[in-house]
N, C-alpha and C positions, 0 to 999 in steps of 0.2 A: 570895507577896506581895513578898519582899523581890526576885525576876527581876522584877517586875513597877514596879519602884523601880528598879533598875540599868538596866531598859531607858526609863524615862521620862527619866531623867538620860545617859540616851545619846543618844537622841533632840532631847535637849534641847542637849548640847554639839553634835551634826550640824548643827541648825538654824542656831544663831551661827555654826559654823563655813561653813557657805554663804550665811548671808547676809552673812559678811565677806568671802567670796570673789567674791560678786555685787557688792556695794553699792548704790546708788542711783544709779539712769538717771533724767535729766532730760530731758525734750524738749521742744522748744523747739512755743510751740501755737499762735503767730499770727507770719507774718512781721517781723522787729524792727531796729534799727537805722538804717543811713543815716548814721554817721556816718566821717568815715577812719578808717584802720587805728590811727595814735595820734591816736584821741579815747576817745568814753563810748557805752557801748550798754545799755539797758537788754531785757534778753528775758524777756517773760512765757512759764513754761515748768510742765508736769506731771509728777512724777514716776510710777516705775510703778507706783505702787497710786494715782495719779490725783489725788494731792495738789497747787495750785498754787501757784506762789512766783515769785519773779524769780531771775534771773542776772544780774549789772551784769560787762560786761567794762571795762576800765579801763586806759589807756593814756593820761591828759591828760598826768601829770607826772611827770619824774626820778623822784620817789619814789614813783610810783604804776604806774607802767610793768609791766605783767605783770600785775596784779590781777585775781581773778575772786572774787566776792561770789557768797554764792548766801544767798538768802533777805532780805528785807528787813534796812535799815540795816544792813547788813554782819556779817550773822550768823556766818557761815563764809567768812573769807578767805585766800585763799590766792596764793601768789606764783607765775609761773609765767614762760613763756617762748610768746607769738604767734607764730603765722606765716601771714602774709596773701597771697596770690596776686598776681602783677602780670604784666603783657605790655608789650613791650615799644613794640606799637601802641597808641593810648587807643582803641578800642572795646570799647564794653561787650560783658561777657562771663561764664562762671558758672565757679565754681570751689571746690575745698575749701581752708577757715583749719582750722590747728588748734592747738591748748592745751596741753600740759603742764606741770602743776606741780614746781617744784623738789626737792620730794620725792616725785613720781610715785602719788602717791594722788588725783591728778583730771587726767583727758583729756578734751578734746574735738575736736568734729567737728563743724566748722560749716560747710553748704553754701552758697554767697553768689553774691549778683547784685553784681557787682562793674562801677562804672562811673566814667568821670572825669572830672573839674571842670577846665575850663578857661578859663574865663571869671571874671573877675572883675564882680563887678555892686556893685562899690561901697568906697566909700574901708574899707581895713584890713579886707581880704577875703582877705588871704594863707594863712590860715589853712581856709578853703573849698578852694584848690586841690589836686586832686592825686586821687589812687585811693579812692574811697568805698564802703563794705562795705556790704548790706543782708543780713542773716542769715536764712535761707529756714527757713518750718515744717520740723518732723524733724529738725532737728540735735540733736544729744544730748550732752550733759557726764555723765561718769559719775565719781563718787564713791565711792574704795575703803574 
């Protein structure tokens, strides 16, 4: 009885200790975004036991710059550091962004249709122009 308790309590520290080792994979479930690289994206995404939530990525403001929410109204935030793709020609084109957080307990990897605005179609539209992201199904944020 009592191996039979040392080994449930072993099984049981194994389990925590792989599933902190794993963590939680997000994936992204329907194409999302559209906005530039500093704006707001919101991605409807499943983790891997199939649970759904959001990802809000967040680039509007000084003090908001690096931001990734994951779970509604900003359940879990964390600060991180983007990096979005660009060419030096404006045609569209596909490419990977990615994410790491400031204390390296969240990465991502987001594949994007990446295309550019250059046209202005109307007064105080500067804000439109320039390299725009669309985040493609299967990108993943994982969560250490």
């Amino acid at each position: 009885m009592k191996q039979l308790l040392v080994l449930l309590v072993f099984l049981a520290m194994f389990a925590e200790f792989a599933l902190a080792q794993t963590g939680t994979i997000y994936t992204v479930t329907p194409d999302g975004g559209g906005a530039k690289a500093y704006g707001f994206f919101t991605l409807n995404v499943k983790d891997q036991n199939g649970n759904a939530t959001t990802i809000e990525l967040d680039n509007r403001y000084p003090s908001r710059v690096g931001y990734l929410d994951i779970g509604p109204f900003g359940q879990r935030e964390y600060h991180g550091v983007y990096a979005f793709p660009t060419q030096a020609v404006h045609t569209p084109f596909y490419g990977m962004a990615t994410y790491v957080s400031d204390d390296d307990t969240v990465t991502g990897e987001f594949q994007v249709y990446a295309y550019y605005v250059s046209v202005c179609s109307g007064r105080g539209c500067g804000g439109t122009l320039g390299w725009h992201y669309r985040v493609l199904m299967g990108s993943t944020v994982m969560v250490k």
